[in-house]
C-alpha positions as CSV (number, residue, x, y, z in Angstrom):
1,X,-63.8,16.8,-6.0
2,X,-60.2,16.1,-7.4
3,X,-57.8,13.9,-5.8
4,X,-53.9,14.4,-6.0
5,X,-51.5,11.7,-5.3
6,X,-48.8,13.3,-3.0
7,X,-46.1,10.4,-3.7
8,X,-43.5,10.7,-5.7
9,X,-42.4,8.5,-8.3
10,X,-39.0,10.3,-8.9
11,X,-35.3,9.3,-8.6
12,X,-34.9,8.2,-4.6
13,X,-32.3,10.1,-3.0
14,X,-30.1,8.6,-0.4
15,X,-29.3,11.8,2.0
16,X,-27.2,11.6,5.4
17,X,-26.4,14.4,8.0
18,X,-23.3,15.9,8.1
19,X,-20.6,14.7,10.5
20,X,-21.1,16.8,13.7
21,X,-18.0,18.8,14.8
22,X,-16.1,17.7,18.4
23,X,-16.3,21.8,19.0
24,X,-17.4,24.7,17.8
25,X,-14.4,26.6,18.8
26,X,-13.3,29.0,16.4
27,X,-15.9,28.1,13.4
28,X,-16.7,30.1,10.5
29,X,-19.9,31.1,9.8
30,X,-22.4,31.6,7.6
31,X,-25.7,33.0,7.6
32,X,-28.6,32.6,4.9
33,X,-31.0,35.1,5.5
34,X,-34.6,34.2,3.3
35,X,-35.2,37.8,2.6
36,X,-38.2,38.4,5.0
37,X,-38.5,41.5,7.2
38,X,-35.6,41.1,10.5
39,X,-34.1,37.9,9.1
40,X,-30.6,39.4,8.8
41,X,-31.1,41.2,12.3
42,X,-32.6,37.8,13.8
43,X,-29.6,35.0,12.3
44,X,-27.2,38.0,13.0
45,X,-27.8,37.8,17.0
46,X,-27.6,34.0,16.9
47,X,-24.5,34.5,15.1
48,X,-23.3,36.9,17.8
49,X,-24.3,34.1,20.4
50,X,-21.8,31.7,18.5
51,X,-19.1,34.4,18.3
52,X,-19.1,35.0,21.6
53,X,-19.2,31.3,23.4
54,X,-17.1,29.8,21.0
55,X,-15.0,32.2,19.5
56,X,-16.4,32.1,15.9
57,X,-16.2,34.6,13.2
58,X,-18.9,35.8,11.3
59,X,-18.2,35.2,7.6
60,X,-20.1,36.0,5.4
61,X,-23.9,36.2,4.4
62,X,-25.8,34.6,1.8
63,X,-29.8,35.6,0.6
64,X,-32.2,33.9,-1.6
65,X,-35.1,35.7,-2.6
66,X,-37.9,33.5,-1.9
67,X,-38.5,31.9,1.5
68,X,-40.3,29.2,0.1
69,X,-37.5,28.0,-1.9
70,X,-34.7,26.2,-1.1
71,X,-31.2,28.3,-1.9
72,X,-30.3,28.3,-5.4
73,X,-27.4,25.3,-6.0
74,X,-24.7,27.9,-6.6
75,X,-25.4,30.2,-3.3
76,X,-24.7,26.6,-1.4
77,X,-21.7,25.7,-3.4
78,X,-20.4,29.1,-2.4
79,X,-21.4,28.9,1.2
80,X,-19.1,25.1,1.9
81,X,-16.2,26.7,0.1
82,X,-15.9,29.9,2.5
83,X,-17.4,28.4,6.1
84,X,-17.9,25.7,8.1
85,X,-21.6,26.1,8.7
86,X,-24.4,28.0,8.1
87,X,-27.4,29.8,10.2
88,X,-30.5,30.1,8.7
89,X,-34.3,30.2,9.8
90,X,-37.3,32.6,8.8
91,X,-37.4,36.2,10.4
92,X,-41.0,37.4,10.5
């Protein structure tokens, strides 16, 4: 049997949340579909359910190509210059 040590003995981060909007009123959004079979269908009705309560506009959609992954650096430097937050989730 062969044991792995899970820790990590990299660089520590320091992450925080983002600031939480006071409304949602007029937003743009984003959506980051994983490339799996209905995402773009499934964050494209959530969307919908933003546009229509709070007046948001649908902005613009972003892929990455494995789900697994986390969205290539560039995609996500795209994504906070153009809208103001992003959908995402997997779409099996």
């Amino acid at each position: 049997m062969q044991l792995y040590d899970p820790s990590s003995s990299g660089a520590e981060k320091n992450l925080s949340r983002a600031m939480a909007f006071a409304t949602l009123d007029g937003k743009k959004i984003g959506i980051l579909e994983n490339g799996k079979l209905n995402a773009s269908e499934m964050l494209r009705e959530v969307a919908d359910l933003f546009v229509a309560r709070n007046g948001c506009t649908i902005q613009a959609i972003y892929s990455k190509s494995n789900a697994s992954a986390p969205a290539p650096a560039e995609t996500l430097a795209k994504a906070v210059a153009e809208v103001d937050f992003l959908i995402t989730g997997l779409g099996d």
